[in-house]
N, CA, C and O of each residue as an XYZ file, in Angstrom:
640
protein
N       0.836     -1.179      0.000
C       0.000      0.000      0.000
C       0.886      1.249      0.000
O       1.788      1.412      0.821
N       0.575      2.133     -0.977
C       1.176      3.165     -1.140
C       0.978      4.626      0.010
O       0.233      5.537     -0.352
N       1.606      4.703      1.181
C       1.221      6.349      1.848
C       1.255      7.253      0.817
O       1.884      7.291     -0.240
N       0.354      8.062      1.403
C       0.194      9.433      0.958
C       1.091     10.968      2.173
O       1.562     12.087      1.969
N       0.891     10.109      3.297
C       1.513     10.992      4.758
C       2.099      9.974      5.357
O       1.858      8.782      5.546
N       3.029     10.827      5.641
C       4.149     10.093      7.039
C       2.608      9.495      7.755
O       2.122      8.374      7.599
N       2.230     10.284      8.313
C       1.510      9.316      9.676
C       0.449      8.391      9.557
O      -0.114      7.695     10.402
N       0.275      8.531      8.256
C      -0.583      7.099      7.427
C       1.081      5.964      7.341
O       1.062      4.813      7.775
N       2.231      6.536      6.777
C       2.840      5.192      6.744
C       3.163      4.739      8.474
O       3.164      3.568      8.852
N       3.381      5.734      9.232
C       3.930      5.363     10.808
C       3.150      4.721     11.469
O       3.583      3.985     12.355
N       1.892      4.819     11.236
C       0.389      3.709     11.068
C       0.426      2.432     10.860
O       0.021      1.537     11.601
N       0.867      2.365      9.945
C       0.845      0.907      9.440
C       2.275      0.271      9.885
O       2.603     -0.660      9.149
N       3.090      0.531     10.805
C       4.154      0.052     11.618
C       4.308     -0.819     12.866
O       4.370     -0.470     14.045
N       4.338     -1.625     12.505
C       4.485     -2.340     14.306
C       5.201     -1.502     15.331
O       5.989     -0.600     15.049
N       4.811     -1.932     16.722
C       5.102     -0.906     17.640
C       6.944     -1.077     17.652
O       7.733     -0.135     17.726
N       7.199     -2.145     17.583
C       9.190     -2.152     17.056
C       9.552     -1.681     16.190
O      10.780     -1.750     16.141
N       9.054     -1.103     15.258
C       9.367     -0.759     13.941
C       9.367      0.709     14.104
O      10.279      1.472     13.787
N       8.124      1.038     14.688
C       7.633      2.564     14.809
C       8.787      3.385     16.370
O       8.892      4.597     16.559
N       9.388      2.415     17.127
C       9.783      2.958     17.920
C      11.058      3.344     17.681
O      11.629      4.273     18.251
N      11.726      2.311     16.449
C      13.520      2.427     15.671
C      13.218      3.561     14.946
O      13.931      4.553     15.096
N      12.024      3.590     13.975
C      11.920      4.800     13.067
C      11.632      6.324     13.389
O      12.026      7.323     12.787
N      10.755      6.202     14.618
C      10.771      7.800     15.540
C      12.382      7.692     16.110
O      12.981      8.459     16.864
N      12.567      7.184     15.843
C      14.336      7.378     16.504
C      14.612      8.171     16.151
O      14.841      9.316     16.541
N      14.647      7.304     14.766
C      15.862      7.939     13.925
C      15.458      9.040     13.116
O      16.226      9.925     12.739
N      14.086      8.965     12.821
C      13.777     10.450     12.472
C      13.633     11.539     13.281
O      13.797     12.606     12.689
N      13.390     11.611     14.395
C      13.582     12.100     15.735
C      14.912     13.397     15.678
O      14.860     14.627     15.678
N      16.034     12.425     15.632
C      17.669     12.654     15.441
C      18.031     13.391     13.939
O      18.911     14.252     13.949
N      17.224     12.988     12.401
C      17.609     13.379     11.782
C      16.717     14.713     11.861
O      17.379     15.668     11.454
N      15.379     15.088     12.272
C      14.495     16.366     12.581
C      15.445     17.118     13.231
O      15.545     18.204     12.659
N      16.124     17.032     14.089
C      16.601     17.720     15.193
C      17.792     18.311     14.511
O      17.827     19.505     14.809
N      18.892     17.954     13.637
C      19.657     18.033     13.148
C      19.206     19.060     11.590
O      19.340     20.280     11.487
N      18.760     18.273     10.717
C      18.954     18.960      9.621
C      18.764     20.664      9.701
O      18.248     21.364     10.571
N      19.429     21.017      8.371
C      19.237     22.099      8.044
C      18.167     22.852      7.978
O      17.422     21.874      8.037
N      17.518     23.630      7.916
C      15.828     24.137      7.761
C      15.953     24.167      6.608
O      14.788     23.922      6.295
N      16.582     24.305      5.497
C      16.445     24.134      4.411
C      15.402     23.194      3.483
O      14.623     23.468      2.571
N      15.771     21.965      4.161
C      14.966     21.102      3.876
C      13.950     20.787      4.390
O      13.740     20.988      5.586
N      12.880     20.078      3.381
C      11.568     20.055      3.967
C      11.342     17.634      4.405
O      11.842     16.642      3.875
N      10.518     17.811      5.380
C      10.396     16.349      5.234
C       8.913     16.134      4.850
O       8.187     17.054      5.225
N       8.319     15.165      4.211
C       7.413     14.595      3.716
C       7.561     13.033      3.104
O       8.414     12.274      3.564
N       6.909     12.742      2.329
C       6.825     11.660      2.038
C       7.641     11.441      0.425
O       7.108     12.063     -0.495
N       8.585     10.801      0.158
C       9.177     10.587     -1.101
C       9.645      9.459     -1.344
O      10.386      8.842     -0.579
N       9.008      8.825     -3.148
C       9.448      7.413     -3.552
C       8.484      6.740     -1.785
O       9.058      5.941     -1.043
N       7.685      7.044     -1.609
C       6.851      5.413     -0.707
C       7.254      5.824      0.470
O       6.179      6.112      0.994
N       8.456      6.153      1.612
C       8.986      6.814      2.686
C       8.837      7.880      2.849
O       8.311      8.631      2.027
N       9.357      8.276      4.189
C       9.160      9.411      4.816
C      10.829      9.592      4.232
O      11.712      8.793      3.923
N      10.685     11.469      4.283
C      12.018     11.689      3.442
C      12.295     12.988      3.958
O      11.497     13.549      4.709
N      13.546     13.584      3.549
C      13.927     15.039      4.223
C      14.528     15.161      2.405
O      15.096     14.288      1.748
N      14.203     16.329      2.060
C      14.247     16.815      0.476
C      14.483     18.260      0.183
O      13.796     19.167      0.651
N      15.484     18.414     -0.610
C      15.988     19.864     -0.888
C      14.252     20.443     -2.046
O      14.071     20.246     -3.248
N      13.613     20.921     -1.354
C      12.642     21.492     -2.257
C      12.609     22.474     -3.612
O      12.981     23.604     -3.293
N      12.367     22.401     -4.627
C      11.869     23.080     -5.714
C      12.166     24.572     -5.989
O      12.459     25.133     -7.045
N      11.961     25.196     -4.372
C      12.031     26.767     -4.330
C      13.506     27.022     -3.347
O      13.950     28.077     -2.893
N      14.100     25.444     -3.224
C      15.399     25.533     -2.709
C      16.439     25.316     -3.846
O      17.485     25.966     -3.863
N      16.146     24.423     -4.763
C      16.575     23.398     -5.691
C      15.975     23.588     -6.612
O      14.948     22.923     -6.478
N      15.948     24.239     -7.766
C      15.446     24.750     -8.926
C      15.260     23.253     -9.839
O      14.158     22.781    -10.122
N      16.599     22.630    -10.225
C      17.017     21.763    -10.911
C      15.750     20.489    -10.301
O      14.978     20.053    -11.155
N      15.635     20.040     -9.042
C      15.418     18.736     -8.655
C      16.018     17.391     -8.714
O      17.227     17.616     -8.768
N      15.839     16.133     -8.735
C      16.797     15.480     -9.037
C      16.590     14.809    -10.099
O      15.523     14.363    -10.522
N      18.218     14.697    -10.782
C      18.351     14.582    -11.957
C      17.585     13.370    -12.893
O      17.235     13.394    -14.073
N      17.486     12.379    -11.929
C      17.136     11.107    -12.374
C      15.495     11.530    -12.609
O      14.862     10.945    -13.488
N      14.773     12.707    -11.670
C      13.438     13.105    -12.167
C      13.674     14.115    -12.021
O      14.418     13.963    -11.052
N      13.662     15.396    -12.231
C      13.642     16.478    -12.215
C      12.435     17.254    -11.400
O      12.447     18.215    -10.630
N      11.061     16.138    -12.076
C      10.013     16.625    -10.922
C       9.938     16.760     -9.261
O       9.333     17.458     -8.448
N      10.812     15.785     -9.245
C      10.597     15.042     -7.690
C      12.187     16.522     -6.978
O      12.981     17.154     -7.673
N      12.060     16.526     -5.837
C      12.529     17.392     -5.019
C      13.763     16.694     -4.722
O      13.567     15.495     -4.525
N      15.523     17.224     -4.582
C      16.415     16.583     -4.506
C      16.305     15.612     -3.312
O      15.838     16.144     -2.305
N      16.642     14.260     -3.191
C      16.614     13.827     -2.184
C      17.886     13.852     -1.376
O      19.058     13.963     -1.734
N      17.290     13.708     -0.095
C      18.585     13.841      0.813
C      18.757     12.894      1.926
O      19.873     12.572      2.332
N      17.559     12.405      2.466
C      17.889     11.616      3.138
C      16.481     10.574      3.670
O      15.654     11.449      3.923
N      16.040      9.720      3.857
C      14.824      8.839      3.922
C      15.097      7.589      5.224
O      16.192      7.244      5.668
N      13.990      7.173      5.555
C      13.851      5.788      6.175
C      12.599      4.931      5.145
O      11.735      5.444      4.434
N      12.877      3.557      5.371
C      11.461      2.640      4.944
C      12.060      1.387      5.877
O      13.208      0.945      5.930
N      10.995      1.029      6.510
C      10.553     -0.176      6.855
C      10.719     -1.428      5.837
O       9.883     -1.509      4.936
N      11.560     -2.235      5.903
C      11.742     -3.145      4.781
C      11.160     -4.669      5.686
O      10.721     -4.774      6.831
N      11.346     -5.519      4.807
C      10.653     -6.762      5.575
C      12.046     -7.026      6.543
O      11.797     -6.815      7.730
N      13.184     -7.362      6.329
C      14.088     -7.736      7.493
C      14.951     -6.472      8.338
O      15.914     -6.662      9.081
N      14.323     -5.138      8.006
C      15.273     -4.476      8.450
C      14.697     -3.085      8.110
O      13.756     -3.021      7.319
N      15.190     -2.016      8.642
C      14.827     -0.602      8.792
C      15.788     -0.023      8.018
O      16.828      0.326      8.577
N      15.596      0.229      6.322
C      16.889      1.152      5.574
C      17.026      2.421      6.375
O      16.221      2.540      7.299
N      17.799      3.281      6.212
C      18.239      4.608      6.147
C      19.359      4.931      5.429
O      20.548      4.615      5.482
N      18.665      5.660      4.726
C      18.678      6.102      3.102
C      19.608      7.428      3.494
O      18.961      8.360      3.971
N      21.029      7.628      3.357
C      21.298      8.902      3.196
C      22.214      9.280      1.939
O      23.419      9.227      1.694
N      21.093      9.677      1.281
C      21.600     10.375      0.192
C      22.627     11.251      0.359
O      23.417     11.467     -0.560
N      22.724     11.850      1.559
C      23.761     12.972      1.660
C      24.976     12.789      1.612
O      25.665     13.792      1.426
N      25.659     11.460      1.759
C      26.537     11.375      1.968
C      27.223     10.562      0.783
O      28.420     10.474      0.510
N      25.836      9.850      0.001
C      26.555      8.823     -1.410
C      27.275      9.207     -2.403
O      27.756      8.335     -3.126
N      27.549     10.729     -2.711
C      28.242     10.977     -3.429
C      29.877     11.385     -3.127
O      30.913     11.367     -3.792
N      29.525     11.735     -1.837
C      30.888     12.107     -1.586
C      32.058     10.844     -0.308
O      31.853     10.719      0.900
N      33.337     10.023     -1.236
C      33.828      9.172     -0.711
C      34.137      9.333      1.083
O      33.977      8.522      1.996
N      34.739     11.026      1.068
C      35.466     10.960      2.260
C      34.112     11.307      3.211
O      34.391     11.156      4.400
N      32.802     11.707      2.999
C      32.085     11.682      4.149
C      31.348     10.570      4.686
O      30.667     10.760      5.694
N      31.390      9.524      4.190
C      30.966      8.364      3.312
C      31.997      7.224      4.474
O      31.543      6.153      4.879
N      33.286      7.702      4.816
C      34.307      7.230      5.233
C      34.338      7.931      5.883
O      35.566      7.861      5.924
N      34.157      8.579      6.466
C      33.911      9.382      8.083
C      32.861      8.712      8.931
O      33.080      8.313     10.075
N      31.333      8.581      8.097
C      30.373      8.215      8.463
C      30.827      6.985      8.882
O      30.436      6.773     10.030
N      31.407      6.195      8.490
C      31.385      4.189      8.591
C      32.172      4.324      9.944
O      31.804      3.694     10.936
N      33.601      5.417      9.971
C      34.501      5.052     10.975
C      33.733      5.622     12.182
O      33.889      5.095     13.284
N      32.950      6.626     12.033
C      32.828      6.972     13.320
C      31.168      6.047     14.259
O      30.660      6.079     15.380
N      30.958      5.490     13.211
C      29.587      4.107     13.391
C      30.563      3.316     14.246
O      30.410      3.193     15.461
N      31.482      2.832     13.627
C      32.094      1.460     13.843
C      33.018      2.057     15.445
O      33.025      1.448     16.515
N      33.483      2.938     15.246
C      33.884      3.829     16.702
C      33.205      3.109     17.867
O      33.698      2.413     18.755
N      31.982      3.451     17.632
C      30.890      3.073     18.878
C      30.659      1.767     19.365
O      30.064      1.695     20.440
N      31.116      0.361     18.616
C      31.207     -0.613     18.530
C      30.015     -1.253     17.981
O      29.957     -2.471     17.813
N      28.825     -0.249     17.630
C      27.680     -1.000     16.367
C      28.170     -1.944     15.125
O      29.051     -1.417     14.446
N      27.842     -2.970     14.796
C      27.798     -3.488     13.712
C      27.066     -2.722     12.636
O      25.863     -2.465     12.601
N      28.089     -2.374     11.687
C      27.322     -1.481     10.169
C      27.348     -2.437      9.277
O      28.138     -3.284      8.859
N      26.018     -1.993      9.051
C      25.927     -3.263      7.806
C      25.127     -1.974      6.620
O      23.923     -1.771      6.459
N      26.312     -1.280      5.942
C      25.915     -0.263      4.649
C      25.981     -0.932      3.318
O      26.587     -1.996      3.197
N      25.442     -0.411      2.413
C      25.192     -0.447      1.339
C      26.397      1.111      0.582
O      27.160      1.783      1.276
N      26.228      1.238     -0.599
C      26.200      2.721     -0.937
C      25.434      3.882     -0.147
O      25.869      4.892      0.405
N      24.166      3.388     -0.288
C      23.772      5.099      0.549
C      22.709      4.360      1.903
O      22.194      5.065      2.770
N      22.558      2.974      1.842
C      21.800      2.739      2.639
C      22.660      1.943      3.804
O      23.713      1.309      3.727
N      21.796      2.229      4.900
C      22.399      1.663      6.498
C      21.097      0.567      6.792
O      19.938      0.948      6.952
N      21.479     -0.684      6.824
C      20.343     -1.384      7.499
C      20.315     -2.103      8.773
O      21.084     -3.019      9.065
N      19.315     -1.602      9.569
C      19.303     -1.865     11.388
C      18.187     -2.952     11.345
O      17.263     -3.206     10.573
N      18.714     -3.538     12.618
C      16.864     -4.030     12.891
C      16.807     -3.563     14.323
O      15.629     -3.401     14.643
N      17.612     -3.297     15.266
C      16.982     -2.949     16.636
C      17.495     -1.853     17.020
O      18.673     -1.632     16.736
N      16.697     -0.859     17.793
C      17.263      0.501     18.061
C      18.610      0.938     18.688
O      19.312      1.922     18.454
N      18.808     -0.433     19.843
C      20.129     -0.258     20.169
C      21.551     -0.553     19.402
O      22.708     -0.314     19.748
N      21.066     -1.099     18.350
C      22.099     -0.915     16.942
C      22.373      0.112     16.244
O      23.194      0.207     15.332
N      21.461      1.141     16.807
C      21.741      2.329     15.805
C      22.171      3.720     17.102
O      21.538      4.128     18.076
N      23.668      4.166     16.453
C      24.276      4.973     17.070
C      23.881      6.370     16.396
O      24.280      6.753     15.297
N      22.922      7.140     17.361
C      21.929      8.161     17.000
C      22.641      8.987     16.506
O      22.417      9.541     15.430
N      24.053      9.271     17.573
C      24.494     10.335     17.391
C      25.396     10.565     16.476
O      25.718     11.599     15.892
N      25.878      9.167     16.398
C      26.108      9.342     14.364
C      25.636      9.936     13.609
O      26.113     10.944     13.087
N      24.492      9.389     13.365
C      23.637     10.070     12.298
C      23.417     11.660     12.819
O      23.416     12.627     12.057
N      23.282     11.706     13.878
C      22.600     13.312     14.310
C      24.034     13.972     13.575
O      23.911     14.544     12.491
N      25.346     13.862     14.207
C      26.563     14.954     13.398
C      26.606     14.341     11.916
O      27.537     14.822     11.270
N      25.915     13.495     11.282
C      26.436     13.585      9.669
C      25.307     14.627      9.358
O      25.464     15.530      8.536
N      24.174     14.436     10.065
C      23.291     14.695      8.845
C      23.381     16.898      9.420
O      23.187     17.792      8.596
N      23.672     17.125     10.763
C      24.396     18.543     10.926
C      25.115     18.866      9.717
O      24.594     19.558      8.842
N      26.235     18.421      9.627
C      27.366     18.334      9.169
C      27.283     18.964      7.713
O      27.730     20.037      7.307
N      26.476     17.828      6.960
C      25.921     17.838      5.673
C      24.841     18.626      5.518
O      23.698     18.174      5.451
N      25.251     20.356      5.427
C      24.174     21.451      5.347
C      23.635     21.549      3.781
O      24.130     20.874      2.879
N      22.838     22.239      3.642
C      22.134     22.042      2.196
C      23.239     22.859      1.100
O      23.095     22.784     -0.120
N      24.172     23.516      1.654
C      25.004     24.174      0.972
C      25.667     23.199      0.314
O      25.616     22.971     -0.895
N      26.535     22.408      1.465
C      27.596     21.557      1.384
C      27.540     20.657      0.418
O      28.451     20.429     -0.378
N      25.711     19.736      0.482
C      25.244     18.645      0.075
C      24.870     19.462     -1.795
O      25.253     18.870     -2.804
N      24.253     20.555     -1.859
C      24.592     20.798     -3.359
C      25.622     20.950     -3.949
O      25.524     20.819     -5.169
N      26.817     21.233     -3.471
C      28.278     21.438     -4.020
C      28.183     19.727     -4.667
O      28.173     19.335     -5.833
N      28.130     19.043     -3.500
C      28.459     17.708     -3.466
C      28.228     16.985     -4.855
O      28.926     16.463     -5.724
N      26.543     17.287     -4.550
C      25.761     16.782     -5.565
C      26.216     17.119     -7.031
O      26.521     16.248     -7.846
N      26.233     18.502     -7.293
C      26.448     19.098     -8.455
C      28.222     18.242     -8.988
O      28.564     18.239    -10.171
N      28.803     17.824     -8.254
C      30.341     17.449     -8.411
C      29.975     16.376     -9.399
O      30.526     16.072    -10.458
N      28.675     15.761     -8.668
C      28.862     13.992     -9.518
C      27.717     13.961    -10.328
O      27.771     12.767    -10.622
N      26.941     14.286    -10.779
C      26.472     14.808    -11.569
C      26.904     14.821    -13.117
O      27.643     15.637    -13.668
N      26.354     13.881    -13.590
C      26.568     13.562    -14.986
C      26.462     14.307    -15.999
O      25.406     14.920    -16.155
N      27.802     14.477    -17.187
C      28.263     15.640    -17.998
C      26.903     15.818    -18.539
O      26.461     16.940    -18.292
N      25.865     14.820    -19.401
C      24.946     15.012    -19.668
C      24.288     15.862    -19.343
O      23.853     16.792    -20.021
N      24.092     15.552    -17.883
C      22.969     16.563    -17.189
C      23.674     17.949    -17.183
O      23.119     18.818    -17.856
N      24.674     18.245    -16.603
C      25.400     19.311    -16.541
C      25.461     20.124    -17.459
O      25.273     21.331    -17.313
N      25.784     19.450    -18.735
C      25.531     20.254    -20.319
C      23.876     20.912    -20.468
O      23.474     22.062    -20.642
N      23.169     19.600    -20.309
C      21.710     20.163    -20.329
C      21.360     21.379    -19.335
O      20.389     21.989    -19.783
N      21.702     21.774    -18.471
C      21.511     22.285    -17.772
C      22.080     23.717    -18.253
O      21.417     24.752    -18.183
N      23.119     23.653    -18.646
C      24.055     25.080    -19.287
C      23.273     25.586    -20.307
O      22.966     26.758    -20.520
N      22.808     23.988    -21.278
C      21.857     25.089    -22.237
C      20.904     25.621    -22.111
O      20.589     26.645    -22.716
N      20.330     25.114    -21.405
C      19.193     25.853    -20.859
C      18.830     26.784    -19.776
O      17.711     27.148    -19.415
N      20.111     27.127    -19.288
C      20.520     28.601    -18.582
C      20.935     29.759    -20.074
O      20.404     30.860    -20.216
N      21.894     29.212    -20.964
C      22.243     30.160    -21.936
C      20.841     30.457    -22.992
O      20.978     31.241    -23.932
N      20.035     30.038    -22.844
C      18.706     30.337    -23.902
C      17.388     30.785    -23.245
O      16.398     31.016    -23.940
């Protein structure tokens, strides 16, 4: 079933599920930039560089609002999705060492972290990446890796 609102998907959560995911969204609310807005994106709850922040959007849709960072409830495990950090190696490698610091088991992907119990997840990790990674920082980032394609398209259609 597809949400339409966070609190239609936080609804349909078991009370273990719903208590890892107010965590961690909890920690990433508290932290981010005001820049960004959170709502619902791609099926999850999401934190997103908006339209009237982010002209462009993201590249892969242009409609949809840059993403930056998400949770979903998966069947074995709780993703957290941070876009903010997948493009760039060395924050990427900050993020893992200072997880693994705490003595949590990380079990990452590219941009995704997957938990299953709350005391696996070192909050305050996430709380200084996702500080850290201000909406300034995270468009430099973005714009770096960002495919010539898009980049060209984008020039021409600033020069016309």
């Amino acid at each position: 079933m597809a949400h339409k609102t966070i609190k239609s998907y936080l609804a349909s959560l078991s009370p273990e599920r719903l208590e890892l995911v107010e965590a961690i969204r909890a920690v990433i609310a508290k932290n981010v930039d005001p820049r960004f807005e959170e709502g619902m994106q791609y099926g999850m709850p999401a934190w997103y560089l908006p339209h009237s922040e982010y002209e462009h959007g993201y590249h892969c849709d242009p409609k949809q609002p840059l993403p930056y960072a998400s949770l979903a409830s998966q069947k074995n495990h709780v993703g957290i999705y941070l876009f903010c950090i997948y493009g760039t190696p060395a924050e990427q490698e900050r993020f893992a060492t200072e997880w693994k610091k705490t003595g949590c088991r990380l079990d990452m992907g590219k941009s995704c972290i997957r938990v299953k119990k709350l005391e696996e997840v070192p909050l305050a990790v996430i709380g200084r990446t996702i500080k850290r990674v201000t909406a300034k920082k995270f468009i430099k980032a973005y714009e770096t890796v960002l495919p010539d394609s898009v980049k060209k398209k984008r020039a021409a259609k600033t020069k016309s």
